[in-house]
C-alpha positions in Angstrom: 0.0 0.0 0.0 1.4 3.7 -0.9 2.4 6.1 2.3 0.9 8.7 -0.4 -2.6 7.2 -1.3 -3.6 5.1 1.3 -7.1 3.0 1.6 -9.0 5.7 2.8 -7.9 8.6 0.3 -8.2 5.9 -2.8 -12.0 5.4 -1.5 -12.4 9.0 -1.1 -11.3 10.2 -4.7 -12.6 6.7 -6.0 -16.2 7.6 -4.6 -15.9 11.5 -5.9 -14.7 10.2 -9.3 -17.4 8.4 -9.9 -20.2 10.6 -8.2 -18.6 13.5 -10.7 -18.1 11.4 -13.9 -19.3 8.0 -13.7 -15.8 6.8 -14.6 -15.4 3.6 -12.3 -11.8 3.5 -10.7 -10.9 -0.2 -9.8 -7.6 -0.9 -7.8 -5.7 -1.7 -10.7 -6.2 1.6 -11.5 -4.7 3.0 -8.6 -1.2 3.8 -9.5 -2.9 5.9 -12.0 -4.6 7.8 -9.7 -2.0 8.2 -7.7 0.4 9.5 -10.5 -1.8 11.8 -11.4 -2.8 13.2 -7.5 0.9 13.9 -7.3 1.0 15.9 -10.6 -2.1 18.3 -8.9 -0.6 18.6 -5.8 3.0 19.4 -6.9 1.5 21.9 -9.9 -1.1 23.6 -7.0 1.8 23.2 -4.3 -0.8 21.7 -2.2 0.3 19.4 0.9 -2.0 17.0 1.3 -4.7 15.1 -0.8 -7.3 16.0 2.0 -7.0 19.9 1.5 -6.6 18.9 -2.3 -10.0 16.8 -1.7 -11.8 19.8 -0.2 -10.6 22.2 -3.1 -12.1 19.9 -6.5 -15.2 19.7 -4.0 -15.5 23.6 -3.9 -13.8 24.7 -6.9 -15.6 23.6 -10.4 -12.8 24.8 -12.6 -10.1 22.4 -10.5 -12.7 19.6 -10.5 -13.0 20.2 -14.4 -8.8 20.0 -14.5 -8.5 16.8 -11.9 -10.9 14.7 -14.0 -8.9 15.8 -17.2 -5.7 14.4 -15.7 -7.3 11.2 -15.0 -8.7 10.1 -18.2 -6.8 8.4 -21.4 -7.3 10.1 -24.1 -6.3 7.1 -27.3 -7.7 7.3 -30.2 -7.1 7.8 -34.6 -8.3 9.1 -37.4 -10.4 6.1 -39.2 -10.4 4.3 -36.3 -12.0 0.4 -36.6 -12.4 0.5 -40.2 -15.4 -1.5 -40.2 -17.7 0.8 -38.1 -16.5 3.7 -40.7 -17.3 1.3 -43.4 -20.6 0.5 -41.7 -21.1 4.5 -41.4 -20.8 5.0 -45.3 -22.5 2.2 -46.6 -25.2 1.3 -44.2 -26.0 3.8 -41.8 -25.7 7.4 -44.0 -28.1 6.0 -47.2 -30.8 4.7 -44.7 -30.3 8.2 -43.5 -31.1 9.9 -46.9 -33.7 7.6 -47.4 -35.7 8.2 -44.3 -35.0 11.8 -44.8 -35.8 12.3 -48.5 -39.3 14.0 -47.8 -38.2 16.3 -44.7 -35.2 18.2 -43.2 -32.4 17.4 -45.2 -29.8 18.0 -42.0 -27.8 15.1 -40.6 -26.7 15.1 -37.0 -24.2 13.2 -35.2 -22.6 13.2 -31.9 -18.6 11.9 -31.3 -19.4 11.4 -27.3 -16.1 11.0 -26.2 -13.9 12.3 -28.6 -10.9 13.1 -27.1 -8.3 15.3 -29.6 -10.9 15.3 -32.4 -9.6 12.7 -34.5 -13.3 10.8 -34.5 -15.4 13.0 -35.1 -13.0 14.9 -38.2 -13.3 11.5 -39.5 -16.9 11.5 -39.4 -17.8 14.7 -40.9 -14.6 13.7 -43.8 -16.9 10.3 -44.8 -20.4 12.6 -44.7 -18.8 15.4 -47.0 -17.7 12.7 -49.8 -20.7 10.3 -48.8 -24.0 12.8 -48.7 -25.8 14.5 -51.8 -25.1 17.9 -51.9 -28.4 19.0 -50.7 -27.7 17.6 -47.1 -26.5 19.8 -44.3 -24.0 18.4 -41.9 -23.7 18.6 -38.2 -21.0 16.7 -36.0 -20.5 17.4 -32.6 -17.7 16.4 -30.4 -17.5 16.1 -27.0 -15.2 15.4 -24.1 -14.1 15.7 -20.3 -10.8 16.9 -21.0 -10.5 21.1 -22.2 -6.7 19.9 -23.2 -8.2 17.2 -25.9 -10.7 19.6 -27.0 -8.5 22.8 -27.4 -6.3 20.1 -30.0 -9.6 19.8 -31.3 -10.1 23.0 -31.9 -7.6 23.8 -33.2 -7.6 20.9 -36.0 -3.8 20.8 -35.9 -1.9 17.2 -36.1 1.3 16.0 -36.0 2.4 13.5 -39.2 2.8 10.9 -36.7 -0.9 11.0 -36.0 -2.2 11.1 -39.9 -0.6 7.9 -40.8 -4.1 6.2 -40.4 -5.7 8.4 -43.2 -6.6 7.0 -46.4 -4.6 8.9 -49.5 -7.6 10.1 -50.8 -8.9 12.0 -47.7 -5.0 13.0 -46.6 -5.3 14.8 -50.6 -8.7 16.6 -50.4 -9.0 17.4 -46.5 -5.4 18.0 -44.8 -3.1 20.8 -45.4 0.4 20.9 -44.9 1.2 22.7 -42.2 5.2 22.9 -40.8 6.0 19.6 -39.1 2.1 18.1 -39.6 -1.0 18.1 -41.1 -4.2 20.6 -40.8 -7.9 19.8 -41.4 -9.1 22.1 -43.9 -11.5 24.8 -43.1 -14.4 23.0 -45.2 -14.3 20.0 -42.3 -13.3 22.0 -39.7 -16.1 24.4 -40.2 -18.6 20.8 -39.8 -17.4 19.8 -36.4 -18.6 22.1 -33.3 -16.2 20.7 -29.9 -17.7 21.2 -26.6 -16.7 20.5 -23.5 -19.5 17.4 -21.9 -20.0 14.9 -18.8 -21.7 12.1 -19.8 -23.6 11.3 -16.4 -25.5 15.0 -17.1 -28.1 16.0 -20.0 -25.8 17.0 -23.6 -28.7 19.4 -24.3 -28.5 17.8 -27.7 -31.8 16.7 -29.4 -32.6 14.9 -32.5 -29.4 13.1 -33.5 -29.2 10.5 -35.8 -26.2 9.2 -34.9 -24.9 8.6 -31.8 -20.5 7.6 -31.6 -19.4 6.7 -28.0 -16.8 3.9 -28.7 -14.0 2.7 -25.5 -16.0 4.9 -23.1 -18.7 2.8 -21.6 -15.9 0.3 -20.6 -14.9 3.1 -17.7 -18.4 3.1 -16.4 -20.0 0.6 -14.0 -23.3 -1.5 -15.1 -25.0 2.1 -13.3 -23.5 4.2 -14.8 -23.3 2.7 -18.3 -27.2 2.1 -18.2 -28.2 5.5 -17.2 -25.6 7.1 -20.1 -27.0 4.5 -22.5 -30.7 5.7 -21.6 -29.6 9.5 -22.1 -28.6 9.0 -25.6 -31.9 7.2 -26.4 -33.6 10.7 -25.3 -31.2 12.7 -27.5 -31.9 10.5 -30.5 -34.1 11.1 -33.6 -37.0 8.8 -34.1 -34.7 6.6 -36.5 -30.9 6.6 -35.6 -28.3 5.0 -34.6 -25.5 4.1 -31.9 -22.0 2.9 -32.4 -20.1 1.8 -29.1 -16.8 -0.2 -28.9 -16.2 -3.5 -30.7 -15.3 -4.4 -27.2 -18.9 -3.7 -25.6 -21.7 -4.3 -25.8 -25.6 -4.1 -24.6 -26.2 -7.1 -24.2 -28.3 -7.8 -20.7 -28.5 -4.3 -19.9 -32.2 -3.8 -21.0 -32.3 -1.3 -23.1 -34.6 -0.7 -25.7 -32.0 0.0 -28.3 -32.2 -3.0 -31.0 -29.3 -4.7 -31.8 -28.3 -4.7 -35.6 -25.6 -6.7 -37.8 -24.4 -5.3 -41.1 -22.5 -6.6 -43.9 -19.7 -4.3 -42.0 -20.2 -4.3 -38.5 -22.4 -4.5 -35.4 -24.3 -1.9 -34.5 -27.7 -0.3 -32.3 -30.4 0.9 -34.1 -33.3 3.5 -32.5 -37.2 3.0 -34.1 -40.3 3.8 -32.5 -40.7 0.0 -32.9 -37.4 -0.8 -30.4 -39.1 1.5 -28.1 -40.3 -1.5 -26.2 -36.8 -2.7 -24.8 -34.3 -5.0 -26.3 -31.2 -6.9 -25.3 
C-alpha cells in the first residue's frame, strides 16, 4: 500500500470520481490515480490530498482540470475501419432515405472524442458520402479542455495522420510545418464542446450517436443511465456505435441490436421502443 494514497484517500477520490463522472476507478487503476494526485498537488503546491480533496469539492474549474488528468485520451483518425465502413455504406443511405421528404440536416454526436480525430473523420466520410443538398452537423464532446483545445484547433502532428486514407489526406489535410491541418471545409462541420456524460448533452434529434472505448470506464449504473440519455437525445430513427469491445447485451435497453455486412451496431425505431437486449 502507498504512504501517499492510502485505503482511505483511494476510496475517497474513487467515490468522488465516480459521483462527478461516472468513470469507475478499480484498484488496478490505482497507480494511475496516484500518479496523477501527485502531478495536482505538486502543480497547485498543495500538501495534502485531504486539502486537495476539499478544493475539487468547492472549486468547479479544478474539479474540471483533476478529472482531465485522470482520463486516457487514445484514439485515430479512421479508427475500426469497419464501423467507418458501416457508417458510409449502411447507416448514412438509410439516412437519406428516411429523410428524403423532410429536413435534409444530418446530425451526429462523437461522445467522447478526445483530440478530435473521431469526429473529423466523421464529418470527412459525410462530406464525400452525402448528396449535396444535405446539411452536416458533428459534434464532439469530451471531459478533457486539453483534448478539446487540439480539437479545436484541428492541428496534427504527421505521426498521427498515418491512419488516413490517401484520398482524404489529398482533399481534406493541409500541410502545415511539421504536420498536417484539417481544412476549413471539415473543420467548419465539427462544433467541440466540453460534456460529462452522467449529465443532459442538451442535444436533441441526433441520428447518430459515436461513443466507442467509453462505456468500458463506467459501472453497469453508470453505463445504463448514459446508455438511456442517448436514447432521449436521439431522432425517431438513428443509430449508436459503441466499442467492438462492448456491448448491450443484458442491460435492457430498448436500443435494438443490428448486424451489417460491415459491422455490429444499435439501431433507435419507435418500434425498439419496447426494450431489447
Amino acid at each position: 500500500m502507498s504512504d501517499f494514497l492510502n485505503d482511505t484517500h483511494f476510496e475517497r477520490f474513487r467515490e468522488t470520481i465516480y459521483q462527478e463522472s461516472g468513470i469507475n476507478f478499480t484498484v488496478a487503476n490505482r497507480s494511475i490515480l496516484e500518479s496523477r494526485l501527485k502531478e495536482r498537488l505538486r502543480s497547485l503546491k498543495i500538501s495534502s490530498l485531504d486539502e486537495y480533496h476539499r478544493c475539487i469539492v468547492r472549486d468547479k474549474e479544478e474539479m474540471r482540470a483533476f478529472l482531465d488528468s485522470i482520463t486516457t485520451n487514445l484514439t485515430r483518425f479512421f479508427r475500426n475501419a469497419a464501423h467507418m465502413e458501416a457508417f458510409e455504406y449502411y447507416v448514412l443511405p438509410e439516412l437519406v432515405a428516411a429523410k428524403r421528404s423532410g429536413e435534409r440536416t444530418i446530425r451526429v454526436w462523437s461522445a467522447g472524442c478526445s483530440s478530435g480525430e473521431e469526429p473529423y473523420t466523421i464529418a470527412m466520410v459525410m462530406k464525400e458520402t452525402l448528396p449535396p443538398e444535405f446539411t452536416i452537423s458533428v459534434v464532439g464532446s469530451d471531459i478533457s479542455l486539453k483534448s478539446l483545445m487540439v480539437g479545436r484547433e484541428g492541428y496534427y502532428p504527421e505521426s498521427r495522420v498515418g491512419n488516413v486514407p490517401e484520398k482524404y489526406l489529398k482533399k481534406y489535410f493541409n500541410r502545415h510545418e511539421s504536420g498536417y491541418r484539417i481544412t476549413e471545409e471539415i473543420r467548419e462541420l465539427v462544433t467541440f464542446d466540453y460534456h460529462n456524460l452522467k449529465h443532459d448533452s442538451g442535444l436533441r434529434n441526433l441520428d447518430v450517436v459515436f461513443c466507442r472505448n467509453v462505456l468500458i470506464y463506467f459501472d453497469e449504473a453508470a453505463q445504463k443511465a448514459a446508455v438511456n440519455r442517448f436514447w432521449d437525445v436521439m431522432g425517431p430513427y438513428s443509430f449508436l456505435f459503441i466499442g467492438h469491445s462492448e456491448s448491450l447485451f443484458g442491460m435492457n435497453t430498448r436500443f435494438e441490436f443490428l448486424k451489417t455486412d460491415w459491422a455490429c451496431l444499435y439501431r433507435k425505431t419507435t418500434q425498439s421502443a419496447g426494450g431489447t437486449t
